[in-house]
C-alpha positions in Angstrom: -32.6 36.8 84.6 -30.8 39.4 84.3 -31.2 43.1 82.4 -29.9 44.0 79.3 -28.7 47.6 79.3 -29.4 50.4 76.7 -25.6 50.5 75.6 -25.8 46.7 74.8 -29.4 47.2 73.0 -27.3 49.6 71.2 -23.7 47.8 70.7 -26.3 44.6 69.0 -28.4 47.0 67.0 -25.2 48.6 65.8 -23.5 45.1 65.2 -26.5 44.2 63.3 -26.6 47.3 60.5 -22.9 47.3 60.0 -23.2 43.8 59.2 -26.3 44.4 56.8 -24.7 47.2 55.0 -21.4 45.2 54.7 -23.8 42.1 52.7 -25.6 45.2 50.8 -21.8 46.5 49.7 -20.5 43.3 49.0 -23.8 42.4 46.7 -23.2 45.9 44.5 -20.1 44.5 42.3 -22.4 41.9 40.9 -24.9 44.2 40.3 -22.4 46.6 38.5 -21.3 43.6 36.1 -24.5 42.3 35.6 -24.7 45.8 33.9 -25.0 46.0 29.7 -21.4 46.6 28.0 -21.6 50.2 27.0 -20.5 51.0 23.4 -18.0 53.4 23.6 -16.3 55.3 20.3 -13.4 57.3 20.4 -13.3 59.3 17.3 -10.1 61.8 16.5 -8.5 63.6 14.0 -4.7 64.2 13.8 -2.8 65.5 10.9 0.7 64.9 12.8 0.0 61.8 15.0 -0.2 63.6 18.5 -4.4 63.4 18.7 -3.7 59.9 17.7 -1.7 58.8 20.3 -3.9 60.2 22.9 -6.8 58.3 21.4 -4.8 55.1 21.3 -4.7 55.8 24.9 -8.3 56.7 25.8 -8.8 53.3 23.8 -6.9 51.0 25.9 -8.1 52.6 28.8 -11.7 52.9 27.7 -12.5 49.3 25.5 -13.7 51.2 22.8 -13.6 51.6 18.9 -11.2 54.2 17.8 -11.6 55.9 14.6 -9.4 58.4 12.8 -11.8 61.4 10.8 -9.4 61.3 7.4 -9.6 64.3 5.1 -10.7 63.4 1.6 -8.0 66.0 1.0 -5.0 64.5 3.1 -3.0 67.5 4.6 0.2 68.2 4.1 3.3 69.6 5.6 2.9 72.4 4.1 -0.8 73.0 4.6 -0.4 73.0 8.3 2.3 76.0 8.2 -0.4 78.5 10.2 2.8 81.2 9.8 2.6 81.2 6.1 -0.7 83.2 5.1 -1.2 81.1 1.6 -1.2 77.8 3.7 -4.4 75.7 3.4 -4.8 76.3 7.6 -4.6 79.7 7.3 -7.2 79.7 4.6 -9.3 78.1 6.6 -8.8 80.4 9.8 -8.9 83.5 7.8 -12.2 82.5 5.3 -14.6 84.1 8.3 -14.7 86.1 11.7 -15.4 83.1 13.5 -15.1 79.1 12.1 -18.9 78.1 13.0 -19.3 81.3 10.1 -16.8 79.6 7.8 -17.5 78.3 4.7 -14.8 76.3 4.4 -15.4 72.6 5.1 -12.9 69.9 4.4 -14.7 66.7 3.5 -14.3 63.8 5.4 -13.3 60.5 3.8 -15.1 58.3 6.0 -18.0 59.9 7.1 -20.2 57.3 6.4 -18.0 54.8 9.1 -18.1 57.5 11.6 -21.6 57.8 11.5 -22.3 54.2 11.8 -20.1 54.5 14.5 -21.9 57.1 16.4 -25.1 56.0 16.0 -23.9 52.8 18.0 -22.1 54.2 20.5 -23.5 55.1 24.0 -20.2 57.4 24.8 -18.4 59.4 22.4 -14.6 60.6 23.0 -13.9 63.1 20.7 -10.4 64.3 20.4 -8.9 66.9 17.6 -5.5 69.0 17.9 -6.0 73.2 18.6 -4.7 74.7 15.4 -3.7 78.8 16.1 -6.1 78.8 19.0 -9.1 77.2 17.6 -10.8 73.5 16.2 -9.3 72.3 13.1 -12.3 73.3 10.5 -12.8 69.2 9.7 -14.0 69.1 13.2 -17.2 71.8 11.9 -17.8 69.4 8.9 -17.9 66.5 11.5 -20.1 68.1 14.2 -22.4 69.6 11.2 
């Protein structure tokens, strides 16, 4: 009979694992799927339809619910002019040193959706345009 060599001991033992951990890879895309769908909410707020667009996107990429945070007070054109000092934005950026110190809280027209919504979801996208540098103050009313 004749001996087998270390380097073939090796070359089977080696054969063997590869193959194992090729059965074990293969077996982890079922277990992946087998997984729970995950409820995802993508929840924006956009006064001129950029945020909204990105959201749409997140959305199709993501399988979620999207839902737009709408101002019981809708703004305007006008509101959002941050270069005019009587504009409602400016208001807002101006009422406090810093907006978590602001008063000023626009109410939300569908807050009770959006909390239904959240308490659902397992992930949360949360996208809102940066007006003059900072969070539109709708995005404190939400968050508080």
């Amino acid at each position: 009979m004749k001996k087998t060599g270390k380097g073939t001991i090796q070359r089977i033992a080696a054969a063997f694992l590869a193959f194992a951990m090729a059965v074990s890879v293969s077996g982890m895309g079922e277990v992946e799927a087998a997984k729970p769908k995950k409820n995802i909410a993508i929840i924006y707020f956009s006064a001129t339809g950029t945020t909204k667009g990105a959201a749409m996107k997140i959305q199709k990429s993501a399988k979620g619910k999207r839902l737009e945070i709408k101002a019981a007070d809708p703004y305007t054109e006008e509101d959002l002019d941050y270069t005019d000092d009587d504009s409602r934005v400016s208001k807002e950026r101006d009422s406090a040193s810093s907006p978590a110190k602001s008063k000023e809280r626009p109410e939300i027209a569908n807050l009770k959706a959006i909390k239904k919504a959240v308490k659902k979801a397992d992930v949360i996208y949360l996208g809102y345009p940066i007006w003059n540098g900072e969070a539109p103050h709708i995005l404190y009313t939400f968050v508080e």
